[in-house]
C-alpha positions in Angstrom: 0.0 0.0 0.0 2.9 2.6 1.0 4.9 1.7 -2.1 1.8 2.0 -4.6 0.8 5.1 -2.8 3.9 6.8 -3.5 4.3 5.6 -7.6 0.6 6.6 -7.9 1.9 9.9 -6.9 5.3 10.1 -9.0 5.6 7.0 -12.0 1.8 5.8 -13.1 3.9 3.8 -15.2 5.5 2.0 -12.1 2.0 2.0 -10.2 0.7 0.0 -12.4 3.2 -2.3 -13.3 3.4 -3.0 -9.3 -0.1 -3.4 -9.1 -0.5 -6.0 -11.5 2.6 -7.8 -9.4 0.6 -7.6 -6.6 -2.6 -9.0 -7.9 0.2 -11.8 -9.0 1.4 -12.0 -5.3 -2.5 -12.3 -4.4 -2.9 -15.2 -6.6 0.7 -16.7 -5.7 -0.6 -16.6 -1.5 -3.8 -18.3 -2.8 -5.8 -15.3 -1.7 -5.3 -16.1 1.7 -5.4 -12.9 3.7 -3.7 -14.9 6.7 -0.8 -16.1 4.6 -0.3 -12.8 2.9 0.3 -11.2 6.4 2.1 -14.1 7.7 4.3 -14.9 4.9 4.8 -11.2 3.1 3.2 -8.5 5.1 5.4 -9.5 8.3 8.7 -9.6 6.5 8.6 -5.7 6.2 10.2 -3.7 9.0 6.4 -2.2 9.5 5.0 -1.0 12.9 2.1 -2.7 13.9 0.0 0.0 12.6 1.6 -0.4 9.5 1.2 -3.7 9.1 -2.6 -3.6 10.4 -2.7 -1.0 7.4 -1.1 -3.0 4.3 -3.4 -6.2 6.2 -6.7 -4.1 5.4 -5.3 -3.0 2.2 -4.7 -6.3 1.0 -7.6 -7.6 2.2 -10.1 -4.5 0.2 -7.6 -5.9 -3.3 -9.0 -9.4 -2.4 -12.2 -8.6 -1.7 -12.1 -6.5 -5.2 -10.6 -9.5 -6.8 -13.3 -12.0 -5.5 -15.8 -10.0 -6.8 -14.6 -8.8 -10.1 -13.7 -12.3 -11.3 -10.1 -11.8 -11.8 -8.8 -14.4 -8.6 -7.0 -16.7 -10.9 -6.3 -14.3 -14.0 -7.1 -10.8 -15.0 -6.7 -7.5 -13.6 -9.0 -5.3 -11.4 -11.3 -2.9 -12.3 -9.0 0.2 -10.7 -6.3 -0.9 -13.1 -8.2 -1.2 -16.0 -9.1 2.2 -15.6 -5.8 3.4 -15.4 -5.0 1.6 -18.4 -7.8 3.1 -20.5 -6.7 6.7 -19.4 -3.6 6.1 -20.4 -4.6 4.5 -23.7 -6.7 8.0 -24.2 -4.0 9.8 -23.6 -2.1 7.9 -26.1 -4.3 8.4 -28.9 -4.5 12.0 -28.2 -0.8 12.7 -27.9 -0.8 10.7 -31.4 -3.3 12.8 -33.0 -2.1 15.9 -31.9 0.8 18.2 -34.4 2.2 19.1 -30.6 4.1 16.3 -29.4 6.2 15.2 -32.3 8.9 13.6 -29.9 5.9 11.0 -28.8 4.8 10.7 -32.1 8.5 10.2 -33.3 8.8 7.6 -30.4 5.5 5.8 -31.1 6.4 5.1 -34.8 10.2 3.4 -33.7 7.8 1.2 -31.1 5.1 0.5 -33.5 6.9 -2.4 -35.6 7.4 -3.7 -32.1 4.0 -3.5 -31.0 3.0 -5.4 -34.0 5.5 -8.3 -33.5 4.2 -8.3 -29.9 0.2 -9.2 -31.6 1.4 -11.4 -34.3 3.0 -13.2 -31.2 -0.1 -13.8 -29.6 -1.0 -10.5 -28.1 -4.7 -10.3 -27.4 -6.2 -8.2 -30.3 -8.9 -7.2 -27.7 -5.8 -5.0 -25.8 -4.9 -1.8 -27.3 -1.6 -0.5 -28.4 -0.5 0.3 -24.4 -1.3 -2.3 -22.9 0.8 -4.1 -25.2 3.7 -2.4 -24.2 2.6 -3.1 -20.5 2.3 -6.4 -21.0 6.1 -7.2 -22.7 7.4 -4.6 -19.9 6.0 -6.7 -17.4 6.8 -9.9 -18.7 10.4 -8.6 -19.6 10.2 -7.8 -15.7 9.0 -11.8 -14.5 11.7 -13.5 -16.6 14.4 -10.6 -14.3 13.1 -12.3 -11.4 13.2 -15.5 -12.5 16.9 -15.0 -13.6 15.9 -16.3 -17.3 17.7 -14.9 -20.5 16.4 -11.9 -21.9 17.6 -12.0 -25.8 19.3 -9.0 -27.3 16.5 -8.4 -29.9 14.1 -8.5 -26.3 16.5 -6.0 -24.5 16.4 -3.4 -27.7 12.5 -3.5 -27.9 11.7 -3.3 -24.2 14.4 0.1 -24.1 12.3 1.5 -26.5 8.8 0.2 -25.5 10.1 1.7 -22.0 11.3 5.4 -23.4 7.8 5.6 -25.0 5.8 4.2 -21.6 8.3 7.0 -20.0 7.4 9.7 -22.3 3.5 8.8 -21.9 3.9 8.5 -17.8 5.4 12.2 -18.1 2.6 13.6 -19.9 0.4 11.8 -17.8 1.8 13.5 -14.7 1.8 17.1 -16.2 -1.8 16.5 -17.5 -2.7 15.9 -13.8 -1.2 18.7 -13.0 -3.0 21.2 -15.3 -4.3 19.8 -18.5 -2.2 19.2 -21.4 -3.2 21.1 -24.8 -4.0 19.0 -27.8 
């Protein structure tokens, strides 16, 4: 909860990336509140409070899972939502003559992108989550300490400059609304 909180705040890109590990943690303790807080939540150096706090987070994300459907695969509806604004951002950055560095970044991603689909991509996910999903598999196969190939490495830098671009954007349209 403390570390989504603070990339909510500063990285979207992160928050979301982290939130779709934790659904993936969720899954991984069997939904089990009780082993989530015995067997993740007290390995942090947490107060009690703290902990008491992640516990009641983690139990609202189960909860949300439980009832959305998405307790063995899927992702809940908060970060769906997410994802869609950012896909609307996306499509307006693109059709706007303003940002030509996105536009410029978009088109070196986009042969990418569609190797990503032909691979088996759903065709039901747009264009960002797309780049979500191979940044977050790219991220798994880092845990798991499996080789990444050099053709893998040179898409996911650029897949990432463009996520990084859009996060900014995202950020200073929170701020005050971007002009398109």
């Amino acid at each position: 909860m403390f570390i989504a909180q603070q990339l909510r705040k500063k990285n979207i890109a992160e928050y979301l990336l982290y939130m779709w590990q934790i659904e993936d943690t969720i899954r991984a303790f069997g939904c089990s509140l009780s082993r989530i807080r015995r067997e993740y939540i007290d390995r942090f150096d947490y107060t009690d409070e703290q902990k008491e706090e992640e516990a009641d987070w983690f139990g609202n994300l189960i909860r949300m899972m439980n009832q959305e459907g998405c307790r063995e695969k899927g992702h809940l509806q908060i970060n769906k939502v997410t994802m869609q604004q950012l896909a609307e951002l996306h499509a307006q950055l693109l059709q706007s003559p303003r940002y030509p560095f996105y536009n410029s970044e978009y088109y070196k991603v986009l042969p990418f992108i569609v190797e990503l689909r032909n691979r088996g991509a759903s065709k039901d996910e747009n264009e960002v989550e797309t780049c979500f999903n191979s940044l977050y598999g790219v991220m798994m196969l880092r845990l798991a300490k499996k080789p990444i190939s050099p053709d893998t490495e040179h898409a996911v830098k650029e897949i990432s400059t463009l996520v990084g671009m859009l996060n900014d954007y995202y950020l200073k349209d929170r701020e005050e609304p971007l002009e398109f």
